[in-house]
Every structure is written in structure tokens, then in C-alpha cells.
PAGUSE-480601 format. One record per residue (C-alpha): residue number from 1; residue in three letters; x, y, z. Coordinates in Angstrom, 1 decimal. Example, Ala and Ser with C-alpha at 12.3 -4.5 7.8 and 13.67 -1.06 7.14 Angstrom:
! PAGUSE-480601
PT pos code   east  north     up
PT   1  Ala   12.3   -4.5    7.8
PT   2  Ser   13.7   -1.1    7.1
END
This chain:
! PAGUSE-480601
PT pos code   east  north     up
PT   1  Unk   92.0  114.4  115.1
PT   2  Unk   93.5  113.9  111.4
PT   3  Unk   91.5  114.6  108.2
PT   4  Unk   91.3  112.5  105.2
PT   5  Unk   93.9  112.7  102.7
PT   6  Unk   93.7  112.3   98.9
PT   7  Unk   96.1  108.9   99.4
PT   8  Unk   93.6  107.8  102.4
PT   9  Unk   90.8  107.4  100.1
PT  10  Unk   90.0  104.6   97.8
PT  11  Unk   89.3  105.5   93.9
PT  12  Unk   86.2  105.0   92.3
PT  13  Unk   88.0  102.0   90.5
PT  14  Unk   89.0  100.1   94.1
PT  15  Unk   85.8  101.0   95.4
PT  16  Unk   83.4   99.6   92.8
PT  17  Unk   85.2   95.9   93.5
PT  18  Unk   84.1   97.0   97.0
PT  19  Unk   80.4   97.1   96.1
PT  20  Unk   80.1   94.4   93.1
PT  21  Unk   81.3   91.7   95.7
PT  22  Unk   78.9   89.4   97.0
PT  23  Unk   78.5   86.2   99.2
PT  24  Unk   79.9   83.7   96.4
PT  25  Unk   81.7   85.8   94.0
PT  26  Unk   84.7   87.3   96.2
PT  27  Unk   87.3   89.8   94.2
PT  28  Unk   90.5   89.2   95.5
PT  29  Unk   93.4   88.1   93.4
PT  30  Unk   95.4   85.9   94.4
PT  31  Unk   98.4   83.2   93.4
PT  32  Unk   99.5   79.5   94.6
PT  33  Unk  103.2   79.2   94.6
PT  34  Unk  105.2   76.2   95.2
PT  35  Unk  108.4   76.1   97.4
PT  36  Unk  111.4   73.7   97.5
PT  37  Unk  111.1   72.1  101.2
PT  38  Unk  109.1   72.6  104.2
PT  39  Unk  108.5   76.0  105.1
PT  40  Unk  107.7   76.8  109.0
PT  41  Unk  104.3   78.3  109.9
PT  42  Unk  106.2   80.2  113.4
PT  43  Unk  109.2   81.5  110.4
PT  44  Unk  106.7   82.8  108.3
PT  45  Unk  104.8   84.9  110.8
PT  46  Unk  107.7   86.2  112.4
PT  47  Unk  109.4   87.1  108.2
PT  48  Unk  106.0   88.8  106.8
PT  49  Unk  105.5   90.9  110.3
PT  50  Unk  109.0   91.9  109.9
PT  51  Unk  108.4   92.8  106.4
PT  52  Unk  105.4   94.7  107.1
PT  53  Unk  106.5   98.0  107.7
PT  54  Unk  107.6   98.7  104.1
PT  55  Unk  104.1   98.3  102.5
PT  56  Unk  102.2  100.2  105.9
PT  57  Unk   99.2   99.9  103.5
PT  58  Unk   98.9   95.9  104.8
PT  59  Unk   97.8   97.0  108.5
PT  60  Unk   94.7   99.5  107.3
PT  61  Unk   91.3   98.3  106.9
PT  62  Unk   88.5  100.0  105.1
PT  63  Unk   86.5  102.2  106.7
PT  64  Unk   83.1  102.7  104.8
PT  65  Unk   81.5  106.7  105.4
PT  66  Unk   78.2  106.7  107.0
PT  67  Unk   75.5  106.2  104.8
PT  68  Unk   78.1  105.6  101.6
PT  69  Unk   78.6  109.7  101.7
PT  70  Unk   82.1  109.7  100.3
PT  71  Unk   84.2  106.9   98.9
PT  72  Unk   85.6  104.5  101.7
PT  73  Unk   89.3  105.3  103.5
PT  74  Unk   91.9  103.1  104.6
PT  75  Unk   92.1  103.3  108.3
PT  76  Unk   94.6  101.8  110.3
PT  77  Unk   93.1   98.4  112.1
PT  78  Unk   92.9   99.4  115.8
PT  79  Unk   92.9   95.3  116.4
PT  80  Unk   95.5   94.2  114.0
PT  81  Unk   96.9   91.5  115.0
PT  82  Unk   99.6   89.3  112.1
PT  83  Unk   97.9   85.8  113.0
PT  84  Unk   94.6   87.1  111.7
PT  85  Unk   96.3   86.8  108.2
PT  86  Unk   98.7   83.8  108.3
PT  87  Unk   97.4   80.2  108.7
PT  88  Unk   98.5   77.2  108.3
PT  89  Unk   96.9   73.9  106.5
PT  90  Unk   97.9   70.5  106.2
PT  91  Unk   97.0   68.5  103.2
PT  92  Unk   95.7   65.1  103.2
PT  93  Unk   97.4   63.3  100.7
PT  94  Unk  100.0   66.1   99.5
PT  95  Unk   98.8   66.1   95.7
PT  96  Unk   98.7   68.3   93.1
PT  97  Unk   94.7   67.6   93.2
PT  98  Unk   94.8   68.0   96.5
PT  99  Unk   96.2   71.3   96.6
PT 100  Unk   94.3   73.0   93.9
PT 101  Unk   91.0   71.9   95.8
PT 102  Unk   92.6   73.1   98.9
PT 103  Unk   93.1   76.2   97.5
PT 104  Unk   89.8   76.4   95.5
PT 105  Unk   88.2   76.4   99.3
PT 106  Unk   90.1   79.2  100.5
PT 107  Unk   89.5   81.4   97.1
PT 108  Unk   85.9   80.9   97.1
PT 109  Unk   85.3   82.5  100.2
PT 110  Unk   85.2   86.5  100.8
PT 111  Unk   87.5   88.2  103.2
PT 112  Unk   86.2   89.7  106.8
PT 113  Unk   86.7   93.2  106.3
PT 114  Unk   86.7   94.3  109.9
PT 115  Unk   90.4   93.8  109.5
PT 116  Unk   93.3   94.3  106.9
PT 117  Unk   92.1   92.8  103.4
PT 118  Unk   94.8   90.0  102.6
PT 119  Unk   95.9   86.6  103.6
PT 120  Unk   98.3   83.9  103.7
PT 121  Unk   97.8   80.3  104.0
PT 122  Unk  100.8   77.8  104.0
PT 123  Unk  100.1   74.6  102.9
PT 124  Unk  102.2   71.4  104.5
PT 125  Unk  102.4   68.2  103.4
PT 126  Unk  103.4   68.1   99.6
PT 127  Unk  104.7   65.1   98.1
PT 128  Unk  108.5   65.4   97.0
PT 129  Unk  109.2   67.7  100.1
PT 130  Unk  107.6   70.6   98.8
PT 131  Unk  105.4   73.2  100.4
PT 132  Unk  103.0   75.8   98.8
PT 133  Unk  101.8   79.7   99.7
PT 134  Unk   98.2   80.9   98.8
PT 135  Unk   98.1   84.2   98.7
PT 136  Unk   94.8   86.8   98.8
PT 137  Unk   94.9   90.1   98.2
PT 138  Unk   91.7   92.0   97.9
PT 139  Unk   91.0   93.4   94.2
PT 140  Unk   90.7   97.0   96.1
PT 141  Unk   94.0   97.0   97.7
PT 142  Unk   95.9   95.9   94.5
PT 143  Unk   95.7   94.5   90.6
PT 144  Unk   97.6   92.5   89.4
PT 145  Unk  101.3   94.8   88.6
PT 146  Unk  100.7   95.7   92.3
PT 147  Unk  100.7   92.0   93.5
PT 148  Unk  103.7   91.2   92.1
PT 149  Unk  105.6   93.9   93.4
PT 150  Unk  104.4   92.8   96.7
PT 151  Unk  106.2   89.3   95.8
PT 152  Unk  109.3   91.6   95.3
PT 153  Unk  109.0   93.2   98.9
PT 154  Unk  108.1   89.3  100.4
PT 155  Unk  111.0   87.7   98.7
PT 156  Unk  115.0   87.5   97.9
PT 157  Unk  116.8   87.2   95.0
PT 158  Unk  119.4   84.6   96.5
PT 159  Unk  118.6   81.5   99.2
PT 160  Unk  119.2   83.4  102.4
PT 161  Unk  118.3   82.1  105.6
PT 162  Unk  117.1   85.1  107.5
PT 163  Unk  118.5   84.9  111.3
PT 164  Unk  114.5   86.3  112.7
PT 165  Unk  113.9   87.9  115.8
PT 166  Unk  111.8   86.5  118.4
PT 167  Unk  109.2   88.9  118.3
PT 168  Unk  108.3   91.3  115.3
PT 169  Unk  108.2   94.7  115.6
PT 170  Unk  106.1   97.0  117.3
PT 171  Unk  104.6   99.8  115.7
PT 172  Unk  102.8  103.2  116.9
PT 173  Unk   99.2  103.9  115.0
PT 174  Unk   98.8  107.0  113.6
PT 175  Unk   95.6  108.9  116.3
PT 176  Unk   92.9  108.3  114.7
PT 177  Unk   90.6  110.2  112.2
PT 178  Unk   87.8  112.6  112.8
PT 179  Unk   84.9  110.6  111.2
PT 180  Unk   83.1  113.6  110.9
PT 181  Unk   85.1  114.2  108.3
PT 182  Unk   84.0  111.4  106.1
PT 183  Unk   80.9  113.0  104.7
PT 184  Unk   82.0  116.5  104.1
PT 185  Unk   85.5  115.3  102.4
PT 186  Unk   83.9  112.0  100.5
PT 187  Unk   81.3  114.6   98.9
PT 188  Unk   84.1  117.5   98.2
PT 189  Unk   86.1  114.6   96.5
PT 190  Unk   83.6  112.9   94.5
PT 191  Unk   81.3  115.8   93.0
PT 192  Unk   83.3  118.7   92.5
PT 193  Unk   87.2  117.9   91.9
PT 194  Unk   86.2  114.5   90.1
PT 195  Unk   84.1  116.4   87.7
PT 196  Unk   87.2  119.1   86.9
PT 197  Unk   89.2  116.5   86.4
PT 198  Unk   86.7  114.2   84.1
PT 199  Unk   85.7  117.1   81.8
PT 200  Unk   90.0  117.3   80.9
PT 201  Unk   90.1  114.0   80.7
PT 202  Unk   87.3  113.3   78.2
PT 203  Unk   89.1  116.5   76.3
PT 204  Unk   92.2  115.5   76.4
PT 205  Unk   91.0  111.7   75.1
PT 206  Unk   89.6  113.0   72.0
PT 207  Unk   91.9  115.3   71.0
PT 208  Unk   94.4  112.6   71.0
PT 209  Unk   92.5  110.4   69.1
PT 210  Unk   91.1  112.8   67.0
PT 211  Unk   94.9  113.1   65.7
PT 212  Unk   95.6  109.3   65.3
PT 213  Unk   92.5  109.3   62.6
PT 214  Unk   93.8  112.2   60.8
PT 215  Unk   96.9  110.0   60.3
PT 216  Unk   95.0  107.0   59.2
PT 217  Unk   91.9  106.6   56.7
PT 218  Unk   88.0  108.0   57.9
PT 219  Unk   87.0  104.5   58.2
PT 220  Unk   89.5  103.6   60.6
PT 221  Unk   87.1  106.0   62.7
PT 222  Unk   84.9  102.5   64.4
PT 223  Unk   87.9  101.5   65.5
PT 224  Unk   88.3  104.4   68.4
PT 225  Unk   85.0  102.7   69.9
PT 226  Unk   85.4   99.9   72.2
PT 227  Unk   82.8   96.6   71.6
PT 228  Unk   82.3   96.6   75.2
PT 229  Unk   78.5   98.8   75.3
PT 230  Unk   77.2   95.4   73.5
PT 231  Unk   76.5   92.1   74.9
PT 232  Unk   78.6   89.4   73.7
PT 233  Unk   76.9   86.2   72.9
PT 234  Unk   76.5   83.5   75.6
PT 235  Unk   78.7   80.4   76.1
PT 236  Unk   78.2   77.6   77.9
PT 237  Unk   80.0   79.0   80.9
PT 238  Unk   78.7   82.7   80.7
PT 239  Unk   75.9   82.1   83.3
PT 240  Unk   75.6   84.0   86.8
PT 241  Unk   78.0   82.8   89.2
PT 242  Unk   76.9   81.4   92.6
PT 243  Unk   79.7   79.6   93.6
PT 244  Unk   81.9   78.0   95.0
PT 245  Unk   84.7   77.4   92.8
PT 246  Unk   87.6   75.6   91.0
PT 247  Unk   90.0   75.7   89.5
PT 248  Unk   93.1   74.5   87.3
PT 249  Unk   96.7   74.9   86.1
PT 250  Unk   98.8   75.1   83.1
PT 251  Unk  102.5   76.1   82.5
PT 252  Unk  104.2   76.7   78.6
PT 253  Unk  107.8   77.5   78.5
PT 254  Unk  108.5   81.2   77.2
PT 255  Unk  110.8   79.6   75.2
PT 256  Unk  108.9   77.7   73.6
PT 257  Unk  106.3   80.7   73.0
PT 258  Unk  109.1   83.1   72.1
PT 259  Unk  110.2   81.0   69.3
PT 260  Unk  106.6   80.8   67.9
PT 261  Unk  106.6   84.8   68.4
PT 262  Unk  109.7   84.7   66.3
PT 263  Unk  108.9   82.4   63.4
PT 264  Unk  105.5   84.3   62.9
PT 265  Unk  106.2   87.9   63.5
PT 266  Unk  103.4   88.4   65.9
PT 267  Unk  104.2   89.1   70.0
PT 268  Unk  104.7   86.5   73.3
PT 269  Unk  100.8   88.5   74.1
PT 270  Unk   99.2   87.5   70.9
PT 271  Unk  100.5   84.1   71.1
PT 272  Unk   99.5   83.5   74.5
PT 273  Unk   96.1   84.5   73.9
PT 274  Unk   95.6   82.3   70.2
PT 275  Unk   96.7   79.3   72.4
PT 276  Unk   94.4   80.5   75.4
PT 277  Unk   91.5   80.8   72.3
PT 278  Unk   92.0   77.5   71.3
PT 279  Unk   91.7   75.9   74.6
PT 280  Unk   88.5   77.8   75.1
PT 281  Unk   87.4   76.4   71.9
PT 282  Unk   87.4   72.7   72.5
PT 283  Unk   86.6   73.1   76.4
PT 284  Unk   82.7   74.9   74.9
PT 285  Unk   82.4   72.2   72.3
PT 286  Unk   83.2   69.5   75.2
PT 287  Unk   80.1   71.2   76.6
PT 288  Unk   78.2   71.2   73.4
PT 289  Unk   78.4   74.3   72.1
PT 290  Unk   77.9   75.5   68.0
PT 291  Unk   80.7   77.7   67.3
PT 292  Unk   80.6   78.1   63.5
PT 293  Unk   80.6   81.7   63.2
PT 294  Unk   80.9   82.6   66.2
PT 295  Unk   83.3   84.9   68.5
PT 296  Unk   85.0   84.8   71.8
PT 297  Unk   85.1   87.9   73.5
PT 298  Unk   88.0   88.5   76.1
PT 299  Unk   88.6   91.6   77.9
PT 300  Unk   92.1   92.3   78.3
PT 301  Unk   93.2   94.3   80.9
PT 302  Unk   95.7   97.1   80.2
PT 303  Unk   98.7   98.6   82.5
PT 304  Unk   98.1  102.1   82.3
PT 305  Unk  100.7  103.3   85.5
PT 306  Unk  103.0  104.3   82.6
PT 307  Unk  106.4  105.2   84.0
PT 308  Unk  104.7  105.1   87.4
PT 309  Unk  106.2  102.9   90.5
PT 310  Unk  104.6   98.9   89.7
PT 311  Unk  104.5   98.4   93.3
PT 312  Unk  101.9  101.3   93.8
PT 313  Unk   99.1   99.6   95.2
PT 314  Unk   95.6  100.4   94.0
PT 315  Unk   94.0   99.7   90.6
PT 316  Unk   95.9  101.3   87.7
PT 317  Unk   94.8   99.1   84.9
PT 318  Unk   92.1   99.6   82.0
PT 319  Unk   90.2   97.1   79.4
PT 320  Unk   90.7   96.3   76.4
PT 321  Unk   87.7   94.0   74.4
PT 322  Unk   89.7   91.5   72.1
PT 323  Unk   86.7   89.6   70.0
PT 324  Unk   88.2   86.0   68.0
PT 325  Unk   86.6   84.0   66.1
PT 326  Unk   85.9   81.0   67.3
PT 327  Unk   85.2   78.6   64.2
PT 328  Unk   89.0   79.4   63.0
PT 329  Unk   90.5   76.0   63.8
PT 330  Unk   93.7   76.4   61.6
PT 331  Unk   96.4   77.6   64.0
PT 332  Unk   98.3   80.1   61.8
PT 333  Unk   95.2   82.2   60.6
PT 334  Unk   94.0   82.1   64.4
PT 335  Unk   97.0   84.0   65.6
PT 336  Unk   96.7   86.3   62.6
PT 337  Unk   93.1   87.1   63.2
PT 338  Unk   94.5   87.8   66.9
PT 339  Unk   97.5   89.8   65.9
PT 340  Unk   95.3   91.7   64.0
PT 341  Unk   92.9   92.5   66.4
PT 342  Unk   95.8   93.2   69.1
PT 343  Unk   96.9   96.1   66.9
PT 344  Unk   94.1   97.8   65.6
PT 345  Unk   93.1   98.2   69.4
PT 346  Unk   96.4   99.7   70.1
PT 347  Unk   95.9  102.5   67.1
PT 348  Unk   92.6  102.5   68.5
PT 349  Unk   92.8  104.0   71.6
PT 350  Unk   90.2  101.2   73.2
PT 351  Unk   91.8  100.9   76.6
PT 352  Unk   91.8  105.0   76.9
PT 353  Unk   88.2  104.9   76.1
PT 354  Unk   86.9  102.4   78.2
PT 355  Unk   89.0  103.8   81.1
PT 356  Unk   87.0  107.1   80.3
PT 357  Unk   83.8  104.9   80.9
PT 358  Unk   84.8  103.8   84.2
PT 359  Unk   86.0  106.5   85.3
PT 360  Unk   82.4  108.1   84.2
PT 361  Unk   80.7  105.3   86.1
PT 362  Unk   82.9  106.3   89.3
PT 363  Unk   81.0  109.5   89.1
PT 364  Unk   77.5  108.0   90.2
PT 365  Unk   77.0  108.5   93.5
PT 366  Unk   78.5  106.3   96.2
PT 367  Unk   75.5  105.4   97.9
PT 368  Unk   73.6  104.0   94.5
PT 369  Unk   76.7  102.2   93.6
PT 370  Unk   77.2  100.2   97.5
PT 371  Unk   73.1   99.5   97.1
PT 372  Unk   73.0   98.6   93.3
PT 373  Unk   76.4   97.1   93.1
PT 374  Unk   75.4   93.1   94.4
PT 375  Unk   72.3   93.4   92.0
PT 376  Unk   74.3   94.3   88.9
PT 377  Unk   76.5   91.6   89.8
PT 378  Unk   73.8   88.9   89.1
PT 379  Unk   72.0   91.0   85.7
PT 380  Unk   71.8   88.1   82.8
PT 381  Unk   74.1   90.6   80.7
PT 382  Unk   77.6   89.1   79.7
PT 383  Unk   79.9   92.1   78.2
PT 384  Unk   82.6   89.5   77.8
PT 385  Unk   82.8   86.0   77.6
PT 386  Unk   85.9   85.7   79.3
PT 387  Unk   88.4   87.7   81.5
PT 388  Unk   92.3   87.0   80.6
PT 389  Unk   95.1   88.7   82.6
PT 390  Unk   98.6   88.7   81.0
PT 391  Unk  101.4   90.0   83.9
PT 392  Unk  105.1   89.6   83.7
PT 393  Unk  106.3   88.8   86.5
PT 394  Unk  110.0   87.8   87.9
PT 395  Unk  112.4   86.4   85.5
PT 396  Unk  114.8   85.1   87.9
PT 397  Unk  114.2   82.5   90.6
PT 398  Unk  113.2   83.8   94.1
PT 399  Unk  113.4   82.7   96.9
PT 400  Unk  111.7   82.7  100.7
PT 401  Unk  113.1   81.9  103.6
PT 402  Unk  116.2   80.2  101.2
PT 403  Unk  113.2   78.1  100.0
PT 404  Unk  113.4   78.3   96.2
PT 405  Unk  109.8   79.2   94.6
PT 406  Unk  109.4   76.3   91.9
PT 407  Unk  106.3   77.2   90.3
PT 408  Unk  103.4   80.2   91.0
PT 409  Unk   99.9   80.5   89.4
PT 410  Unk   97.8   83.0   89.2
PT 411  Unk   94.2   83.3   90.4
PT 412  Unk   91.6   86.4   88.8
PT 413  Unk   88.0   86.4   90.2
PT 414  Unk   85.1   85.4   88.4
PT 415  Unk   81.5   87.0   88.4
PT 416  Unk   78.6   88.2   86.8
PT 417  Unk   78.0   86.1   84.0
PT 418  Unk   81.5   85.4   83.6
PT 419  Unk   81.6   81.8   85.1
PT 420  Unk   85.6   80.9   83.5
PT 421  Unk   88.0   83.4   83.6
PT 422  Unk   92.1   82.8   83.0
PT 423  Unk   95.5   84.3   84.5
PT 424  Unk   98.6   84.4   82.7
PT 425  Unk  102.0   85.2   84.8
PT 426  Unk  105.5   84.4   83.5
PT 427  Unk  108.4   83.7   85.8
PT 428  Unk  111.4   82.3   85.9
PT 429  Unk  111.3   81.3   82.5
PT 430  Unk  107.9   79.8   82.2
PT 431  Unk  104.4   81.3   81.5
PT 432  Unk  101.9   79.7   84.0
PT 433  Unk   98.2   79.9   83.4
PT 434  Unk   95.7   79.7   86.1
PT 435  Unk   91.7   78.8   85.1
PT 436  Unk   89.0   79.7   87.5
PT 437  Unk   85.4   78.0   87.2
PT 438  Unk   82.2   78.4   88.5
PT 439  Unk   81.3   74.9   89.3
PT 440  Unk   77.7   75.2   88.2
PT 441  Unk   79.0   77.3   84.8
PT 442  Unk   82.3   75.5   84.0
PT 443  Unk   81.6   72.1   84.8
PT 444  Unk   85.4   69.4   84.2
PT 445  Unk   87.6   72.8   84.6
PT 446  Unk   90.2   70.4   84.6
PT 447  Unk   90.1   69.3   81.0
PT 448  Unk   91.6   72.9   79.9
PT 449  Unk   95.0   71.8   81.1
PT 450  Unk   94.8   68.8   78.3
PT 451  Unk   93.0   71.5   75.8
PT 452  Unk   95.8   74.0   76.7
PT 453  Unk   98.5   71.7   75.8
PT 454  Unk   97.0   70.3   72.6
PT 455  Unk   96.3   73.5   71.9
PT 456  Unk  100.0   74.7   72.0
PT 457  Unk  101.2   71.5   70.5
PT 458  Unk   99.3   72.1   67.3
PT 459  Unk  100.0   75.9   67.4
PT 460  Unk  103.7   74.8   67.1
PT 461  Unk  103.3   72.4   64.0
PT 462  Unk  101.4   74.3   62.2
PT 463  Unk  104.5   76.8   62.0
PT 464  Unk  107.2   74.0   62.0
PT 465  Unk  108.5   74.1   65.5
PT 466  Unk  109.0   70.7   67.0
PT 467  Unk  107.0   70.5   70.0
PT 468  Unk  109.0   69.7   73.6
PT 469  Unk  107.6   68.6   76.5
PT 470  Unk  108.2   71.2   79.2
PT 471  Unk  109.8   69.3   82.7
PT 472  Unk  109.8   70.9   85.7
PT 473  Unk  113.0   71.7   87.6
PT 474  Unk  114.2   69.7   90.2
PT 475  Unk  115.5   71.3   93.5
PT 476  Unk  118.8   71.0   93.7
PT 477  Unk  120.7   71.3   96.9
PT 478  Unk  123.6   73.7   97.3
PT 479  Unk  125.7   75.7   99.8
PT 480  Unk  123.4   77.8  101.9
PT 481  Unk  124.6   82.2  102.4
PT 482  Unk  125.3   83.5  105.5
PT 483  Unk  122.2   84.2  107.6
PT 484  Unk  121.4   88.3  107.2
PT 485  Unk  121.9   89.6  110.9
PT 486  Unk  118.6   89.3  112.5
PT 487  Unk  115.5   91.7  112.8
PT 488  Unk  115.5   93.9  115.7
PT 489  Unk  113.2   94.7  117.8
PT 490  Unk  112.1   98.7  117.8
PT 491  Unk  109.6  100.5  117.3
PT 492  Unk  108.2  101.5  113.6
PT 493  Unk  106.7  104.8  114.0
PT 494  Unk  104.3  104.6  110.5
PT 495  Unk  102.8  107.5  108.3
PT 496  Unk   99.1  108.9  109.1
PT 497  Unk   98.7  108.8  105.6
PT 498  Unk  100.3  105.3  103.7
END
């Protein structure tokens, strides 16, 4: 039998999204991407199974110790089986509505983890000949850097036709673990070594920022400590989420963004979130909120892989808490007050630190955090008003099956207290936003696309750029590559430990 490895173990970051999820708050992320003609359920299958060997991670399941001894493994899935994980739907009327409640559906409900924790569904039946991908991924199994490498592995560069096999390849499973091992390692792995490595951590954090205040004044000393151990102050929308959900789109030209970056001195990051801000604004006064003197506060997450690999799976991100004031309605000193913010958090160190407090709350014991974690989920305490995810993704065209991918929004969870949360992705040439609402705490979600707009519209006045309306690109057709010769069928002998 084979013993657990270090990379056959979950962190304590992957497995806490494990234990906060809860019958109407799944944590998956997740995008909806459009495609250029109709893309065949059979071609699909037979393309991702082909694909799957490269990222061996995608046939494991999680295995949870007995009695939460031990963080949970990936295991391979004795049952796997490809159509468990690729559907196909057909829409009704083939709109844009139509496919964003379509979607909605499939996000609001949480994933069977008896099996391999990520999904495909193919929707048919867009108007103008198009066809659209949702795709889950289970908040455990990746963040957001890690699902976009997975769109990397997925798709091509250039509109080739892939010549598939008739059947995908086989593949020999690993034997299979002594679960005996479970305890004894989980317990070895969470108590003693994640303790050592902690107690150099928390050294290590200090030291560095220790130096950074020496540079700078004494005062400058409040600004090494996050705003995260305080509640924020309620919004409408910051009420505990039952579900199910919706949600809504929005797409800016980076461009367009760029040259406000430019005429201002401030970054594509801080401009995104003043214009994100804004939209916020007007969508809690449409739901009858005060906001004269008060803030909006967003937590940010922060890449912290460094110069590691992006398409390492896993959770390698951090927090950042980015507090705006709300009652600022002129545009100009709104992206100040943001840029501001934005940098005295980098000098600050914030993301290290609240990294440091996960990584401290990893250390309670497994079996508290799998029994506690659903109830803390639903605790009338709202850290944040907001979540807002900023990832660059491709910025050339891709492709899938020689279908060309037209547009692709992103989807973050919601939960807690945190009812409207927003994704930001660029590709291509375009930042896409994606909003998702409770539908009891974020009632007419799809009024931020008009707020988000306005909201940029005004942003570019107010620092004399003449607004354009962004149009969509047309599929054009063109001369079609060679087919790449097609996938053979042999066996894929994969790694006990992926």
C-alpha cells in the first residue's frame, strides 16, 4: 500500500473552503465563456479526456480522514468516469438572459464529492450561432491564477480542428493508499511540522516589516496591521446568504482603462476598482442606503506564488482589505482616495499579515474546523462588504475545437454575510466583470451592468477622455489549419502522487 505524500494532502487554505461550504453557498469558481459556432457535446468529451492526463490532478477526489484526523488527500476516483463531468444543455430561447440564468442554476448548486471536483456544461442554442462553456472548479482544487492556467492546458492559440480519436485514453490508477495512514500522517503534518514552519514564518514577517518602518516615519507603524480583525459596517446586501443565486455581466475595453491609467498616473488595478466602487455606490442607494460618510470595504485577494508555476493548482493567494469611501461622488478624488489606499497597503505588508492569520487559523484542529466550519459560515459578522478578484488572464484570442472564444466571465462565490461579490478577468483585450448575488441580499443584480457603465462613463469625463462605446467582435470566417494528427489510443500510466 502507498503512504501519503506532502503533494497528496490538501493545505489548511484548500481545506477550510472544504469545511465553510454549505447546502446554498457552494465555493467553486467558475467562468461562462462564449464560443463562435456550435460546439459538439461527443467532440468535447472525447478533447477534455484526451487532455486529461496533463493535469492528473482532475481524476482524484477528496478523501476526508476518519474522524477529520489529518487534513483531507486527493485520492484517485476508483469510479471516474469523463461523462460525470461533461453535460450538455440546451437553451430555450438562446439569450443573453437566458444564459446567465442558465448558468446561475448550475452555480448555485454544490458539487458531489464522491467524484472529481469540477465540471463542464455546454450550452446549445445561442442566438447568432454561438455556443457557451460553464466551467466549475472547486475553490479547493484551484484559485483563480490556477484556473486560468487550466484554460491554457484546455485551449489553442490558433483555430485548429483537432482530428480526435474514437475513444480517449485509458489510464492505470495508482494501488491504492493504506488508509491507516490517514490519522497518523494528518496529525504528524498538522501539529508538529506546521508549527516549525509557522514560528519562521511569523519571524521572518516581522523582521521584514520591522525594516520597511525603519525606512518610513513611526506613524506609518498602523499601517502594517490589516483592517480585517473589525467588522465592516453593513450594506444592504451584507446579510447571510441562503441562496440560490444570480448573477450579471459587464465588459470595459482595457483600452479604454489603460488610457485613464495613463492620464491620471494611478494603475489598470486602481482604476478597475474606483469604477467597480462607483457601481457599488449607486446599486446600495437603489436599495436605499445612507452612504454619507461611509466606507466600502473590499478584500482583494493577492497572488502570492511569486516566481512559482501559475498553473500550480491549489490556493496560493492572500487578502488584502481595501476600505473607500463611499460618499466621494467626484470621480478623480475617488481614484485618488483608491490609489492611495492601493499603495499604502503595498508598503504595508497587509497581504503578508493576513496570510500569517490564515495560515494561524489552519493550525486549529481539523476536526473543530469540518464541525464549526457551516456555523461560522452563517455568524451575523461581515469582515468585508464585498469580495473583488482582479486576474489577468490571456491576451490573445483562444480558441477550442477551432471555435474562437468571444467573450469569458468570471464567477467568485458568495457567503457569509457577503451576499454580492465581483470578478474581474481581462482577455483578449477586454476586462470582463462578473457580479454574483444572493437573490434575497442583492435583489435587481442586473442593474450593476447599467451602474458599471455609467460609472466608467463619468470616470472618463471627469479626466477628459471621450467616452466610446465598446462593440463586440464579430466572428469572422477564415481558412481553417490542418487538423493535428489524431489522439491515440494507449495507455497513460499516471503518478501515485499528482
Amino acid at each position: 500500500m502507498l503512504k501519503l505524500h506532502e503533494n497528496d494532502r490538501l493545505s489548511e487554505g484548500d481545506a477550510l473552503f472544504l469545511y465553510l461550504e454549505r447546502p446554498g453557498m457552494p465555493l467553486h469558481i467558475a467562468s461562462v465563456a462564449v464560443f463562435d459556432g456550435a460546439i459538439s457535446l461527443a467532440d468535447c468529451i472525447e478533447f477534455v479526456g484526451a487532455k486529461l492526463p496533463l493535469i492528473p490532478r482532475y481524476y482524484q477526489r477528496v478523501v476526508i480522514p476518519p474522524l477529520n484526523l489529518g487534513l483531507p488527500a486527493w485520492e484517485y476516483d476508483p469510479e471516474f468516469d469523463i461523462h460525470n463531468h461533461i453535460r450538455e444543455v440546451r437553451l430555450q430561447h438562446g439569450s443573453d438572459a437566458d444564459l446567465k440564468a442558465a448558468a446561475a442554476r448550475i452555480l448555485s448548486v454544490t458539487m458531489d464529492r464522491r467524484h472529481p471536483l469540477w465540471d463542464i456544461t455546454l450550452m446549445q442554442g445561442l442566438e447568432g450561432d454561438h455556443s457557451a462553456l460553464v466551467v466549475r472548479v472547486h475553490h479547493c482544487l484551484a484559485d483563480g491564477i490556477a484556473g486560468v492556467g487550466i484554460m491554457n492546458v484546455l485551449m489553442d492559440a490558433e483555430p485548429i480542428v483537432h482530428a480526435l480519436a474514437k475513444k480517449t485514453p485509458r489510464f492505470r490508477r495508482p494501488p491504492q493508499r493504506d488508509a491507516g495512514t490517514f490519522p497518523v500522517d494528518g496529525l504528524i503534518n498538522s501539529y508538529i511540522k506546521r508549527v516549525m514552519v509557522m514560528q519562521s514564518e511569523v519571524v521572518e514577517l516581522f523582521k521584514r516589516a520591522l525594516a520597511q518602518t525603519e525606512q518610513d516615519s513611526p506613524s506609518d507603524v498602523e499601517r502594517l496591521l490589516p483592517e480585517l480583525p473589525t467588522p465592516a459596517e453593513r450594506l444592504p446586501f451584507n446579510v447571510v446568504c441562503r441562496g440560490p443565486q444570480k448573477i450579471a455581466w459587464g465588459e470595459i475595453p482595457m483600452e479604454q482603462i489603460k488610457a485613464v491609467k495613463e492620464a491620471t498616473g494611478t494603475t489598470v488595478n486602481d482604476v478597475m476598482i474606483t469604477v467597480l466602487t462607483a457601481a457599488l455606490r449607486r446599486y446600495a442607494e437603489l436599495l436605499g442606503a445612507k452612504l454619507k460618510g461611509r466606507h466600502l470595504r473590499i478584500a482583494a485577494p493577492v497572488n502570492t506564488r511569486g516566481n512559482d508555476n501559475p498553473n500550480d493548482l491549489g490556493n496560493r493567494i492572500s487578502f488584502v482589505s481595501v476600505s473607500v469611501p463611499l460618499g466621494v461622488r467626484s470621480p478623480r478624488k475617488l481614484l485618488a482616495a483608491v490609489h492611495g489606499r492601493m499603495q499604502s497597503l503595498k508598503i504595508g505588508h497587509a497581504a503578508e499579515f493576513v496570510a500569517l492569520a490564515g495560515g494561524l487559523l489552519g493550525m486549529i484542529p481539523p476536526p473543530l474546523q469540518a464541525l464549526a466550519g457551516p456555523m461560522v459560515s452563517q455568524l451575523p459578522i461581515s469582515l468585508c462588504n464585498t469580495i473583488c478578484t482582479n486576474v489577468r488572464g490571456p491576451q490573445a484570442p483562444l480558441y477550442l475545437l477551432g471555435h474562437k472564444m468571444l467573450r469569458s466571465y468570471p464567477y467568485v462565490p458568495i457567503g457569509g454575510e457577503m451576499g454580492l461579490n465581483c470578478a474581474m478577468m481581462s482577455y483578449n483585450g477586454t476586462a470582463y466583470f462578473g457580479f454574483t448575488g444572493d437573490v434575497q441580499a442583492a435583489p435587481r443584480l442586473h442593474r450593476l451592468e447599467k451602474f458599471l457603465s455609467l460609472s466608467f462613463a463619468e470616470l472618463q469625463k471627469a479626466v477628459g477622455i471621450q467616452s466610446r462605446r465598446p462593440r463586440r467582435e464579430p466572428p469572422k470566417p477564415g481558412p481553417v489549419p490542418a487538423a493535428k494528427p489524431a489522439v491515440e489510443e494507449k495507455e497513460v500510466v499516471l503518478p501515485a502522487s499528482a
